[in-house]
C-alpha angles and dihedrals in degrees: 000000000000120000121194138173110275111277097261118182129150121000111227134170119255094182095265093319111104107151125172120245128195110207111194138200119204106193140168130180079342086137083134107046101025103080092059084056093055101050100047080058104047086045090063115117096215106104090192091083148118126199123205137183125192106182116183099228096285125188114196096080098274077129097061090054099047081053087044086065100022088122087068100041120082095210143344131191114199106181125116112278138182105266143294094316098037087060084048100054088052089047084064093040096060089034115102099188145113098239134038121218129171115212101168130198116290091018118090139206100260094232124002086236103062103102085047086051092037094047097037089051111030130069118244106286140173093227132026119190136172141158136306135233131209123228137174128208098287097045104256116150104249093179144276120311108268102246117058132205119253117241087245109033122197148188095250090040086074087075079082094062136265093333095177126038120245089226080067109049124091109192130188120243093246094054099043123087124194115273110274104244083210093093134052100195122016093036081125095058084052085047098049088040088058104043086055103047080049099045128101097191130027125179119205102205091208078225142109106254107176142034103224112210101231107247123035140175089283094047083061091049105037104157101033078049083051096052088047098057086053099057091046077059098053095049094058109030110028132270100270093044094047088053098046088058117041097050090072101046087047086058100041085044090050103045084048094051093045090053100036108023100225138074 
């Protein structure tokens, strides 16, 4: 483990709100998508921020470019771990801020001003969410992600699906839970799904927050991702309502992907 100052840039005024926010990359054998992740972060204006890596042992030399850029990160953990979430779950245990906000390896902040807009412009809030853009592996702007977040997002809105990506949701320290190990694959939807139904207060930017790398763990597992969404549902919502649901998102999601070949 490597501890560092805190990443600190330019000062700038947020009308009295300066939280600190702990953006964190999970990352294993990324070698090849983590240093544009990296650098979308360092290059942030918001001072009040702290920068943490959790890399899963990797072997492929993901560890020489998180070394390459260890002055700018607060802190990074490279040791074996159980999986995605676990290493989430880590990634909120070392963290010491206000906010939460997952920025894995291959995806990117979408300016390097946007806390500075979203913390200038919005009220205090337990959740802030925005929108999501496609990328693929050289960094071209593919579109925006397919659903969309509604204007006002709620708890009980989440019966239509992952309506928000987890790439594009900052979530304070008192509203957020760990990662459930249950699942192997949609552990994020369960985690969304719980920060709203705690949260008081929820903004939605208006912006997009994140640059999502096309692809992902739940694009190779699609309908072992699908059943576990369901059972998430389920969870939360009730067994009926869930599969009422759901039938027909698996089959909207499956006839997209089949056209367009992404999410």
């Amino acid at each position: 483990m490597k501890s560092q100052p805190s990443h600190i840039t330019k000062p700038h005024l947020n009308n009295g709100f300066y939280p600190k926010v702990s953006i964190i990359t999970v990352v294993y054998n990324g070698v090849d998508v983590l240093e544009r992740t990296i650098e979308s972060i360092v290059a942030m204006d918001y001072s009040n921020l702290e920068y943490i890596i959790v890399d899963g042992g990797s072997s492929d030399g993901t560890i020489e470019i998180i070394r390459k850029y260890e002055s700018m990160i607060s802190l990074w953990l490279s040791e074996p771990d159980e999986g995605l979430y676990d290493a989430m779950n880590k990634g909120m245990s070392l963290a010491s801020g206000d906010y939460f906000w997952f920025i894995n390896a291959g995806d990117e902040v979408s300016d390097p001003m946007i806390l500075s807009q979203i913390f200038k412009n919005f009220p205090q809030a337990d959740i802030y969410y925005g929108e999501t853009m496609i990328v693929d592996y050289s960094g071209q702007e593919i579109g925006l992600r397919r659903l969309r977040p509604k204007k006002r997002l709620k708890y009980r809105d989440f019966l239509n699906g992952m309506l928000v990506s987890h790439q594009s949701v900052i979530v304070s320290r008192n509203t957020a839970s760990k990662y459930s190990l249950m699942y192997r694959l949609s552990s994020d939807y369960d985690w969304v799904v719980s920060a709203f139904k705690s949260a008081a207060t929820t903004v939605n930017t208006g912006m997009v927050l994140s640059r999502f790398l096309e692809g992902g763990l739940t694009r190779q597992n699609i309908f072992p991702g699908l059943k576990e969404r369901f059972i998430i549902m389920t969870h939360y919502f009730g067994f009926l309502p869930a599969l009422l649901h759901h039938i027909p998102i698996a089959l909207r999601f499956i006839y997209y992907f089949v056209k367009h070949k992404r999410f």
